[in-house]
N, C-alpha and C positions, 0 to 999 in steps of 0.2 A: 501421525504416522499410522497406517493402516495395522501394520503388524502389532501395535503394542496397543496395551486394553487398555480403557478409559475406565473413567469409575462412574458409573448410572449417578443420575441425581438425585433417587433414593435410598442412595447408599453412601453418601457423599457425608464425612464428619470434618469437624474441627477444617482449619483453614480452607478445604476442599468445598466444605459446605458452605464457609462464608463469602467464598471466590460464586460461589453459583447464585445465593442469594442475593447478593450484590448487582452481579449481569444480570438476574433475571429480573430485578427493577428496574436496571437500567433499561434495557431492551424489550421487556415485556416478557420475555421466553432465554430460556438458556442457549446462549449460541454454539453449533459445531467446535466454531474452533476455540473455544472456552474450556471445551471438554477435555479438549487436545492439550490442556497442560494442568488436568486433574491431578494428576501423581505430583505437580510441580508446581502448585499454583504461588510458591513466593517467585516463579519467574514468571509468572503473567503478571502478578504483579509489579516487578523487573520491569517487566516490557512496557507495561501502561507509565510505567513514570520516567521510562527513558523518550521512550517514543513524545508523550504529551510536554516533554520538556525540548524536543526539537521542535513540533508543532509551533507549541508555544512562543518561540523565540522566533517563527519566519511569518511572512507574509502569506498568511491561507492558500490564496491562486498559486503563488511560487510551491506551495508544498505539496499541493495536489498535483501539479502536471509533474515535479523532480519524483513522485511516487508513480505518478501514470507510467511513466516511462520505463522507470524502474522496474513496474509491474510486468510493462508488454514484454520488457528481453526475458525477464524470469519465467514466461508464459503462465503469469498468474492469473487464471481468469477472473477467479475470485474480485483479487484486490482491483485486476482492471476495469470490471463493471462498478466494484463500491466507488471506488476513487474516480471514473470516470463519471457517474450520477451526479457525485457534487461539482466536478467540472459543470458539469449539463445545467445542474439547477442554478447551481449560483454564479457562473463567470463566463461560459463559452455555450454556441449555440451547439446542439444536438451532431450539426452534422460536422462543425468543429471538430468536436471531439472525438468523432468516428474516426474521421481523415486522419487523426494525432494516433489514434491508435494505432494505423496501417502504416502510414509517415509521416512522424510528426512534421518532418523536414520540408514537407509540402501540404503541410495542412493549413497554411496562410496564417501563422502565428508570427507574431513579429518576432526581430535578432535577438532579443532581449529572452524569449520564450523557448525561443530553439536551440540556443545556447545553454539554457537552462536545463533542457530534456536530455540536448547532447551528452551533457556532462554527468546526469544522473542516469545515462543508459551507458554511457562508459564503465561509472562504478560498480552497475548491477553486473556486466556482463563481465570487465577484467579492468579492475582498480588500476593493477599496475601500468597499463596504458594509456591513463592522463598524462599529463605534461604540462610545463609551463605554459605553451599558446593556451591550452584550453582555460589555465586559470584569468592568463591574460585575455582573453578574447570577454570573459565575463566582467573585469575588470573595464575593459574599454565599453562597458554596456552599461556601466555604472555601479554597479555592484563591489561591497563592501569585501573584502577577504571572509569579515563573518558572514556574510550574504552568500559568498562562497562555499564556506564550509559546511552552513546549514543544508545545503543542496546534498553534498555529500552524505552528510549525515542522516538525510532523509530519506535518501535511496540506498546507506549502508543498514538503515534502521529496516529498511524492507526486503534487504535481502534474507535479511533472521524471520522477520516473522514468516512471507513464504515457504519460504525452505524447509520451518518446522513443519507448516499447514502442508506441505508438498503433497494432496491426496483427496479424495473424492466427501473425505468423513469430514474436512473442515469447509462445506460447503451449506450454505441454508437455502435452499432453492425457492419457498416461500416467500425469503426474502429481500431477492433481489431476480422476480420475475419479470416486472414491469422493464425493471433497468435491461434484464439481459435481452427483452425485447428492441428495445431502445438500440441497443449497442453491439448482439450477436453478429451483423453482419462484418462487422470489424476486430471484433476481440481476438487475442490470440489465442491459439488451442494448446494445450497443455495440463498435465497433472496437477501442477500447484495451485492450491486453493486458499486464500490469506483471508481476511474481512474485514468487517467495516470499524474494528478497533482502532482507528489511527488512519 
């Protein structure tokens, strides 16, 4: 949130400072949106063990496009270029993944994919507008009720982090140049800036 001050990283103590020296091995550098919850870092911690425990329970491909999705209604550009890279690198080809951003609907992903996005672009945009078709329609696809809900829970998992990042301070432009290359023609535009935590 642009309005409220973060705490520099050399001035960072006790939990604050170990929230930073932690990311900063992990990633090599202290990320934007890491800064973004200095004051509050037992809830970035929060987030990394809620989030890493939905990952965890789904199918990689399945979590990445119910987050793509998630991302494009939220106009997170952030999370749509991190989350669209690893579509890119590891599962769909480049132009795949453009077309999914603009419509998934007709980006030639199969029923099993589109139903999957459907439903995590539902919950990003208005939860209360699901319905039994949609759960059904995912169940006719083969999918588990938990296979279900992890969708939810991965595009309700990115509605939080967004929404805090909502802003230009939780962006690393370093790095994710090559990606926004990759993907600017299609990304959505919008203030919200999430990353590549999850």
């Amino acid at each position: 949130m642009t309005f409220i001050e973060t705490i520099p990283e050399d001035a960072g103590t006790g939990a604050t400072a170990e929230l930073y020296a932690t990311e900063e091995e992990a990633f090599g550098f202290v990320p934007n949106f890491v800064r973004a919850f200095s004051l509050r870092p037992e809830v970035y911690t929060a987030w990394k063990g809620l989030n890493g425990a939905v990952k965890g329970g789904m199918d990689l491909r399945r979590y990445e496009l119910a987050t793509l999705a998630a991302a494009t209604r939220l106009r997170s550009s952030y999370c749509t270029l991190a989350h669209g890279s690893v579509l890119m690198d590891r599962f769909l080809e480049p132009e795949t993944v453009m077309a999914a951003v603009i419509d998934h609907q007709s980006a030639g992903l199969d029923e099993t994919d589109v139903a999957v996005m459907d439903l995590a672009a539902k919950v990003a945009t208005d939860a209360t507008s699901v319905n039994q078709a949609d759960v059904d329609r995912l169940r006719s696809c083969g999918l588990s009720d938990q296979d279900i809900l992890d969708v939810v829970l991965a595009a309700a998992a990115r509605c939080f982090f967004s929404k805090v990042l909502a802003d230009g301070r939780a962006r690393d432009r370093h790095r994710l140049a090559n990606v926004n290359q990759r993907l600017s023609p299609a990304r959505p535009s919008g203030r919200s800036r999430s990353g590549p935590s999850g």
